[in-house]
PAPARO-43832 format. One record per residue (C-alpha): x, y, z; chain; residue in one letter; residue number from 1. Coordinates in nm, 2 decimals. Layout:
<rs>
<r <X Y Z> 'A' 'A' NUM>
...
</rs>
This chain:
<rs>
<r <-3.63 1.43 6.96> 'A' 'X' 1>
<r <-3.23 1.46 6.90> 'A' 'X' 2>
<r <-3.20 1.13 7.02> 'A' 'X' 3>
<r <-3.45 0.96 6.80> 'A' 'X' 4>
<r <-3.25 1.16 6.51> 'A' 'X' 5>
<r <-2.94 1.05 6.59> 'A' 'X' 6>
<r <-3.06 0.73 6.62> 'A' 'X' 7>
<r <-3.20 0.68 6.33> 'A' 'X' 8>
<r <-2.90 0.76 6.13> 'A' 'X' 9>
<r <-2.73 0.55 6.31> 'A' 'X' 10>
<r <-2.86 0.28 6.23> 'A' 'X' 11>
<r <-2.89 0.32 5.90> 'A' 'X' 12>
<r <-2.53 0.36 5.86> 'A' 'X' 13>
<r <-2.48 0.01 6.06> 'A' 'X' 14>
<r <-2.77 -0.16 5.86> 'A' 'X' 15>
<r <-2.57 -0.01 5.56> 'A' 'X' 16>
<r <-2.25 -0.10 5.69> 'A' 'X' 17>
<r <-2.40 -0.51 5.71> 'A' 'X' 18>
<r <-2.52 -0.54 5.38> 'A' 'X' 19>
<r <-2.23 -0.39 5.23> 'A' 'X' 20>
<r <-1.99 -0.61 5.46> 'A' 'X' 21>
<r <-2.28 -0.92 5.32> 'A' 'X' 22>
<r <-2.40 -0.86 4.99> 'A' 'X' 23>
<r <-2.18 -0.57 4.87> 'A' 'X' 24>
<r <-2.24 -0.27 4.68> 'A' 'X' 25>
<r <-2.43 -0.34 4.38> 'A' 'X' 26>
<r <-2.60 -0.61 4.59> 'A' 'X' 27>
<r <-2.73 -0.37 4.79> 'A' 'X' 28>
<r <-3.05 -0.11 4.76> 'A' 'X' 29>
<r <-3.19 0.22 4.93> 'A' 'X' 30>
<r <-3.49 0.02 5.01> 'A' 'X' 31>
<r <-3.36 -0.29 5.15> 'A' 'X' 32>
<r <-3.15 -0.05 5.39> 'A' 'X' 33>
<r <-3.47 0.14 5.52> 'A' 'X' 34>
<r <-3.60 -0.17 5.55> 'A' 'X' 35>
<r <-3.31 -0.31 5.79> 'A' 'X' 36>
<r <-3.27 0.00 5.95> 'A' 'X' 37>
<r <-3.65 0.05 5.99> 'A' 'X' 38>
<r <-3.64 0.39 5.89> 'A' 'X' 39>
<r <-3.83 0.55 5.63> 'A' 'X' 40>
<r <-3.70 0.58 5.26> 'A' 'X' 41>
<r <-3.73 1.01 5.34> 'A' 'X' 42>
<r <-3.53 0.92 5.66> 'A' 'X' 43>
<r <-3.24 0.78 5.45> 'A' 'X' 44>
<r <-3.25 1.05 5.18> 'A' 'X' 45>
<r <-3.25 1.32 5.45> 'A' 'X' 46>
<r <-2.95 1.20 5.61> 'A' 'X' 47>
<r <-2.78 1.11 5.29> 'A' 'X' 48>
<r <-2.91 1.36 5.00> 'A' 'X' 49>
<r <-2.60 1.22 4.79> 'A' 'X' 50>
<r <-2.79 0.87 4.81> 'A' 'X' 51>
<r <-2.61 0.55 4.77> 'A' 'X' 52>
<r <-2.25 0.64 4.72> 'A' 'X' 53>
<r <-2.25 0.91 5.03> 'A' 'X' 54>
<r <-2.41 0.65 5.25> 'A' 'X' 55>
<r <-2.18 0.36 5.14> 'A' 'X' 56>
<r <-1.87 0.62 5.16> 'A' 'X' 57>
<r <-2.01 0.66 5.55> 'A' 'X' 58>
<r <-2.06 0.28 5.61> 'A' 'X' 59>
<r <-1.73 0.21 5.55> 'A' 'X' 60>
<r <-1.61 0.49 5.75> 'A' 'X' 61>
<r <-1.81 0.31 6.02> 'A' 'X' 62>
<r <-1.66 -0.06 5.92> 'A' 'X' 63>
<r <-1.30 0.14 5.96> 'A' 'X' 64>
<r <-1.35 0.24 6.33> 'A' 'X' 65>
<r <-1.52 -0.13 6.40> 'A' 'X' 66>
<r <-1.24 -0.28 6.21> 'A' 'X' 67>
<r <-0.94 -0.05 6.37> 'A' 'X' 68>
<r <-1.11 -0.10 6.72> 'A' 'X' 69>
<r <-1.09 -0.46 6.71> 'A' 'X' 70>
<r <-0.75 -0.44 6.60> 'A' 'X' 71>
<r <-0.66 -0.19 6.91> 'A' 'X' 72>
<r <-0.84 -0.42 7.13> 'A' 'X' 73>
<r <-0.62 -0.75 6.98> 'A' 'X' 74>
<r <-0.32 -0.57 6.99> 'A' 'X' 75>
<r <-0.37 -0.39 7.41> 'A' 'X' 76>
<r <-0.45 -0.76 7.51> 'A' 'X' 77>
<r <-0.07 -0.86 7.57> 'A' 'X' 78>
<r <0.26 -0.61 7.52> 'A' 'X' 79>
<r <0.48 -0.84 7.28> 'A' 'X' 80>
<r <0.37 -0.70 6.91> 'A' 'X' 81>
<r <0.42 -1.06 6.78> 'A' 'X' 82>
<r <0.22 -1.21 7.02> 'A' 'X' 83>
<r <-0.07 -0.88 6.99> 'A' 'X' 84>
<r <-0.11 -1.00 6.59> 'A' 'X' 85>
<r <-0.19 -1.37 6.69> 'A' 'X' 86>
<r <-0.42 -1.23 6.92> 'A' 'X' 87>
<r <-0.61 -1.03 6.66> 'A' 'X' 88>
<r <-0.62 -1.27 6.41> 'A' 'X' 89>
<r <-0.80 -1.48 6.68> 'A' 'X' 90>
<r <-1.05 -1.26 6.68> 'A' 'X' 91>
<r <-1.09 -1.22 6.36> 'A' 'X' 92>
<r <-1.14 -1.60 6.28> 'A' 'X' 93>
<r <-1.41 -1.55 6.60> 'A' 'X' 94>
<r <-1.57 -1.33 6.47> 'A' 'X' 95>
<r <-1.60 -1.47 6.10> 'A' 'X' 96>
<r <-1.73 -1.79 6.22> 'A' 'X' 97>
<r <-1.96 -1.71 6.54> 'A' 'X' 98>
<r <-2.11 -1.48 6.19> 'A' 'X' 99>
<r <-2.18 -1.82 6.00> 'A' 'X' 100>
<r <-1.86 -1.70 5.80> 'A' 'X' 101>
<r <-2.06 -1.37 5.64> 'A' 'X' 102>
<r <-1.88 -1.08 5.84> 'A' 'X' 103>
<r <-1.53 -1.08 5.66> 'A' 'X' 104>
<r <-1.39 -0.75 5.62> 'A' 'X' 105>
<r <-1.63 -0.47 5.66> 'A' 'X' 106>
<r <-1.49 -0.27 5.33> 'A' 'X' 107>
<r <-1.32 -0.53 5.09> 'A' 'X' 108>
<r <-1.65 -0.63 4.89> 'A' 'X' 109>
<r <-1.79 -0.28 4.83> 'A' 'X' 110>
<r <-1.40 -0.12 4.78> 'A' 'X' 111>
<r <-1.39 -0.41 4.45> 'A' 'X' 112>
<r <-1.68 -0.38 4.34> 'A' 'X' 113>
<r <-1.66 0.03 4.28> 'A' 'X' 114>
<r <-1.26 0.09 4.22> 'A' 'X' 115>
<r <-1.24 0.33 3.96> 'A' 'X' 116>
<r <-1.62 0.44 3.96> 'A' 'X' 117>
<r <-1.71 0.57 4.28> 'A' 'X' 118>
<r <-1.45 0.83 4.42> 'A' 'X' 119>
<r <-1.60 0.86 4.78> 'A' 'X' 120>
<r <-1.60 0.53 4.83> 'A' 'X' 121>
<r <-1.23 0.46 4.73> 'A' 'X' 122>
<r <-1.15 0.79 4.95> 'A' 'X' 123>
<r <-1.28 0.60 5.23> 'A' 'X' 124>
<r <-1.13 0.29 5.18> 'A' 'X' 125>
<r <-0.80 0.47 5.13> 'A' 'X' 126>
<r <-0.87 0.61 5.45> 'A' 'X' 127>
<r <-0.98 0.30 5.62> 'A' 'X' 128>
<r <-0.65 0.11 5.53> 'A' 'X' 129>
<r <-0.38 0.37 5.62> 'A' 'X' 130>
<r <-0.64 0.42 6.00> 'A' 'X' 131>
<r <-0.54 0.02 6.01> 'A' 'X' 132>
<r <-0.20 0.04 5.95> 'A' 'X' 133>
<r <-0.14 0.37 6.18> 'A' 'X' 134>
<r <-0.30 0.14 6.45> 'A' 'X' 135>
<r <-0.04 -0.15 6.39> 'A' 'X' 136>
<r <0.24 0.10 6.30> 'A' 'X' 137>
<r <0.21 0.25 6.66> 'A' 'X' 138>
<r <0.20 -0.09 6.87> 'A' 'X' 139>
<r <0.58 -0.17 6.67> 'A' 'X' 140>
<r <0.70 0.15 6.72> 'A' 'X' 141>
<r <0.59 0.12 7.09> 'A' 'X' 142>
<r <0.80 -0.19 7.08> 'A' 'X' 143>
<r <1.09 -0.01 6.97> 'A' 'X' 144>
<r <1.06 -0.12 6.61> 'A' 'X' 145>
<r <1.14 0.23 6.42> 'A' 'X' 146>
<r <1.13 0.38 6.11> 'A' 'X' 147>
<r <1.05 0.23 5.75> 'A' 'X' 148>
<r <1.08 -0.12 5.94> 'A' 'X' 149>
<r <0.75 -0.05 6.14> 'A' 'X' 150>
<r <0.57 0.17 5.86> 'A' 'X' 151>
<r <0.60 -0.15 5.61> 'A' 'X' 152>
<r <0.53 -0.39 5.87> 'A' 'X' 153>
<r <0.24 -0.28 5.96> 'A' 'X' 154>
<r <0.17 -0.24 5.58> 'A' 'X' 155>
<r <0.26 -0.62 5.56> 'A' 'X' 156>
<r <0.03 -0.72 5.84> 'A' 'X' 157>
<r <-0.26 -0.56 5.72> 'A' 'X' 158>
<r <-0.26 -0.69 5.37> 'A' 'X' 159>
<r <-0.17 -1.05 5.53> 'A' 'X' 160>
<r <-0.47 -0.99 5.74> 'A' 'X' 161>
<r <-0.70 -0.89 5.46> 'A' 'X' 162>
<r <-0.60 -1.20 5.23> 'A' 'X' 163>
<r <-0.64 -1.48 5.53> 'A' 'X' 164>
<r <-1.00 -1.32 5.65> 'A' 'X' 165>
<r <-1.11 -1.35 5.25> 'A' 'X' 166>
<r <-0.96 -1.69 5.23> 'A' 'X' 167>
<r <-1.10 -1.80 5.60> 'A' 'X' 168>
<r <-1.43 -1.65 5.44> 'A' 'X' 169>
<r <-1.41 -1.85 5.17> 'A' 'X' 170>
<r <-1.29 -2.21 5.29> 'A' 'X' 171>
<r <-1.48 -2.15 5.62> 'A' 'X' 172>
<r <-1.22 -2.22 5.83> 'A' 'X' 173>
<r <-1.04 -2.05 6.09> 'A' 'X' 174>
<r <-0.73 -2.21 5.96> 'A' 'X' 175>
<r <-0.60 -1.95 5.70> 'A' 'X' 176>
<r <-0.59 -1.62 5.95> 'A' 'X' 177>
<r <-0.44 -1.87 6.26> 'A' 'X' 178>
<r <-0.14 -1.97 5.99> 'A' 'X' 179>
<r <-0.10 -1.58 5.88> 'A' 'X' 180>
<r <-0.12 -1.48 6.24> 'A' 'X' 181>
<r <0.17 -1.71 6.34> 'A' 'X' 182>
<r <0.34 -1.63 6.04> 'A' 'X' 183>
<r <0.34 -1.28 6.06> 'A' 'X' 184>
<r <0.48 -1.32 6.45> 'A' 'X' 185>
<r <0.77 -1.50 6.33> 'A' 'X' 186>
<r <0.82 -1.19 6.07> 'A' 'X' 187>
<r <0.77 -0.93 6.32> 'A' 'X' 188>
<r <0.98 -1.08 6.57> 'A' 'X' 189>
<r <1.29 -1.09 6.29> 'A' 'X' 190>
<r <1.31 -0.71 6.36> 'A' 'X' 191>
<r <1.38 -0.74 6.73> 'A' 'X' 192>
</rs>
């Protein structure tokens, strides 16, 4: 029985976490997630009693370990840190078009559609983007880039990375997130 449970919250969460990630926030209802979670409306409600904004504030805590594990995974692959951010912005572009171009960023569309109105939401974005630049943070610091240098770096990286997936998204091309990557290489390696 505690597996079933477990199970059915998480997929609700991950159904929640797609539609977000497709359609956005207002785009979104309580139904259609049931629906692709196949769970029952009760099932979503008695997971998530604060109803849409809890459940969205949860999805994209679950797009931020997706997003930050992919980034982990990019940047293990080789030890240079220029070379690790080419790598992961080869997966992204993968990933957005082996998804017919529909997967960008897991937290961008619902984070602009509910700045200012929904503060759960904007707590876990908050917390999503600072996750993502700890992750990139640590692979310059373990590459002996120190101090305010790898802190804004890693900043820079992750708001290059945002922009190219949203523009790759848009012109359906992995071209934007290929030039960023090997842009953001040539920055990084200016500080070693």
């Amino acid at each position: 029985m505690k597996t079933t449970t477990t199970g059915t919250r998480e997929r609700i969460v991950r159904a929640t976490s797609r539609l977000l990630r497709r359609q956005g926030y207002e785009g979104t209802g309580i139904k259609q997630i049931s629906r692709e979670a196949e769970a029952t409306l009760g099932s979503v409600y008695h997971f998530f009693p604060g109803g849409k904004q809890e459940l969205a504030a949860e999805a994209i805590r679950h797009g931020d370990q997706e997003f930050a594990e992919l980034l982990r995974q990019g940047l293990a692959a080789v030890d240079d840190p220029a070379d690790a951010v080419v790598v992961c912005t080869r997966l992204l572009a993968e990933g957005l078009r082996e998804s017919g171009w529909q997967d960008g960023c897991p937290i961008t569309t619902t984070a602009l559609e509910t700045v200012g109105r929904a503060p759960a939401i904007e707590e876990a974005v908050a917390e999503a983007f600072a996750h993502w630049r700890a992750v990139v943070e640590a692979k310059l610091r373990a590459a002996g880039i120190g101090g305010d240098d790898a802190r804004e770096l890693a900043a820079t990286a992750i708001n290059t990375l945002e922009g190219a997936e949203l523009a790759a998204q848009v012109a359906r091309s992995e071209e934007p997130l290929h030039l960023a990557g090997r842009h953001l290489a040539r920055l990084i390696n200016t500080y070693r």
